[in-house]
One Martini backbone bead per residue (centre of mass of N, CA, C, O) as a GRO file, in nm:
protein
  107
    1UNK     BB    1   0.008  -0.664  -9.685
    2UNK     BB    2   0.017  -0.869  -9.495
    3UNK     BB    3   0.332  -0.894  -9.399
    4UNK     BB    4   0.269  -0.615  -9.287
    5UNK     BB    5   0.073  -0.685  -9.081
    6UNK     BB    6   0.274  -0.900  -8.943
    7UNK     BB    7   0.462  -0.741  -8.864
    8UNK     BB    8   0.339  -0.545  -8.682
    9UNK     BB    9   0.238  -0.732  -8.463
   10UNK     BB   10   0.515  -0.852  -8.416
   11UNK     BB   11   0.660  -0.590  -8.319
   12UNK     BB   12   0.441  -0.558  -8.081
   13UNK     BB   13   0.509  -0.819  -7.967
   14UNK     BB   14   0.799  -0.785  -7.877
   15UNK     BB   15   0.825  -0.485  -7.770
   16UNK     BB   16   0.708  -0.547  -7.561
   17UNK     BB   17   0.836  -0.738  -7.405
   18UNK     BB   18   1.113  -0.597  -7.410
   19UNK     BB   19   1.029  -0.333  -7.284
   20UNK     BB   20   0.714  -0.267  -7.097
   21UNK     BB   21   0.678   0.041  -7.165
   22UNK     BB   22   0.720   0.361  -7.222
   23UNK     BB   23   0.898   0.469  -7.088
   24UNK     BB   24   1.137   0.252  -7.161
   25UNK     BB   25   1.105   0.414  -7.432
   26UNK     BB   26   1.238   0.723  -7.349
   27UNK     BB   27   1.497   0.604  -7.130
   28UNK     BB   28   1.636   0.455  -7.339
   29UNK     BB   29   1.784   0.331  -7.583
   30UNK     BB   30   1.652   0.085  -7.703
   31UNK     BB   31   1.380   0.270  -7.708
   32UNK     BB   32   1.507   0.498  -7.929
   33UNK     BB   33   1.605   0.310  -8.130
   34UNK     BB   34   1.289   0.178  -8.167
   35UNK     BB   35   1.196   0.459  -8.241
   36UNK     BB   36   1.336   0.479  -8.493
   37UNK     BB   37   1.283   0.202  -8.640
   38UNK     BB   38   0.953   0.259  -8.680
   39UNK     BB   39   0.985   0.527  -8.845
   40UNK     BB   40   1.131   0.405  -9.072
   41UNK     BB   41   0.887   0.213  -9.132
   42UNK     BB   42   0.655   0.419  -9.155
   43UNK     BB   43   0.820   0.542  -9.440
   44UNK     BB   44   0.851   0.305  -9.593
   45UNK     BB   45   0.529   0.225  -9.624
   46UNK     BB   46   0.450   0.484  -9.761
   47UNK     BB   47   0.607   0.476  -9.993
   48UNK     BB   48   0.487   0.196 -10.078
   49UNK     BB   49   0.186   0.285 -10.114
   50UNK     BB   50   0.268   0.534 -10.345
   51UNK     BB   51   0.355   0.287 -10.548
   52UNK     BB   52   0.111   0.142 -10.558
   53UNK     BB   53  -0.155   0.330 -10.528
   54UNK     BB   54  -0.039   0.562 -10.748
   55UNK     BB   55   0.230   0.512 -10.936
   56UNK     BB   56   0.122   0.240 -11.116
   57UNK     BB   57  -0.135   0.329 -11.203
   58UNK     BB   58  -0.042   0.555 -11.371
   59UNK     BB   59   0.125   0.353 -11.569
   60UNK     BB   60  -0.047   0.157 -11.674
   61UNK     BB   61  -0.272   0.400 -11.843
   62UNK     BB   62  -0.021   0.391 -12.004
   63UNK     BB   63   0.116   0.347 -12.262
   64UNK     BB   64   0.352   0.063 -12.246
   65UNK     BB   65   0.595   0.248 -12.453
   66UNK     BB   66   0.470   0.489 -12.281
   67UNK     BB   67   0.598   0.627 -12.015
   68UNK     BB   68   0.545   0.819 -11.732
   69UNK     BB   69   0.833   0.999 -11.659
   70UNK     BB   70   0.730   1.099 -11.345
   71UNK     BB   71   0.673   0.859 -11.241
   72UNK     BB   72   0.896   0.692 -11.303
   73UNK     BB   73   1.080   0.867 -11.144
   74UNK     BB   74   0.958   0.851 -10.893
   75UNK     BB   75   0.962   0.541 -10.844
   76UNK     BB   76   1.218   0.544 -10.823
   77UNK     BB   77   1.317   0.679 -10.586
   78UNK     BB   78   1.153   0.560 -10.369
   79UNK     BB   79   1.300   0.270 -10.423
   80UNK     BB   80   1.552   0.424 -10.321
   81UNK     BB   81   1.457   0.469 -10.040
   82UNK     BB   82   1.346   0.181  -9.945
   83UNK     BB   83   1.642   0.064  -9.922
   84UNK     BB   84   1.740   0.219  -9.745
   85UNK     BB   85   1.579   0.219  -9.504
   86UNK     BB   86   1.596  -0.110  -9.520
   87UNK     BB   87   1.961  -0.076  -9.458
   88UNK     BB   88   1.901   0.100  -9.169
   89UNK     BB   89   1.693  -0.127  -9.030
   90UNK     BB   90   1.903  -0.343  -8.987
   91UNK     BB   91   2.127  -0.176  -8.852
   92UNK     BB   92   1.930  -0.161  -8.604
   93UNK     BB   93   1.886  -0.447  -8.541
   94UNK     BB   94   2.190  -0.508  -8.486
   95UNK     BB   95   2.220  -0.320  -8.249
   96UNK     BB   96   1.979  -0.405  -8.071
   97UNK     BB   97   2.116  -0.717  -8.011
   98UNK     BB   98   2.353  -0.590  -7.824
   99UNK     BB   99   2.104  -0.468  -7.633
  100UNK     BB  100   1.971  -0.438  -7.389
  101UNK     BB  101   1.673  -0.467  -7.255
  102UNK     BB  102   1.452  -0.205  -7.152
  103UNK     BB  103   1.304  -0.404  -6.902
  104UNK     BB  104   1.574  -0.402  -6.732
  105UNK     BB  105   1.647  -0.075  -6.701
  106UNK     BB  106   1.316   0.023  -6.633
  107UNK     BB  107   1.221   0.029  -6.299
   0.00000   0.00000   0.00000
């Protein structure tokens, strides 16, 4: 959870400087693929605190030979939404990579 938190002070300040407005956030490409970017990363945080304090706890109380189901299964979908979000966060940041920053466009 620190390093969750950890990204997210950095990512707000990467982005103001990258940015510097929320205009240039909002009327820029680099500024509306930030906030897709911003989107993806905090469907994926949800889908971790899911599985970290509601879906774990539900496995651990059962006996451990037999895991309960419906957690099991659903622990595993969220696991693979959460590769995938993070998939494709990868690839927002690596185009993000190749756009001038919002800073520069938005004046």
């Amino acid at each position: 959870m620190i390093s969750v938190a950890v990204l997210i002070v950095s990512g707000l300040v990467n982005a103001w400087i990258l940015v510097g407005s929320f205009r240039a956030l909002l009327v820029t490409d680099y500024g509306r693929l930030l906030l897709l970017k911003i989107a993806a990363f905090a469907i994926m945080v949800a889908f971790a605190a899911v599985n970290r304090l509601w879906l774990t706890p539900r496995l651990a109380l059962v006996a451990k030979e037999v895991a309960h189901p419906s957690a099991l299964s659903t622990l595993r979908r969220n696991t693979l939404i959460e590769i995938a979000l993070g998939l494709a966060i990868f690839v927002m940041v690596g185009v993000l990579g190749t756009l001038h920053p919002a800073i520069h466009l938005a004046q």
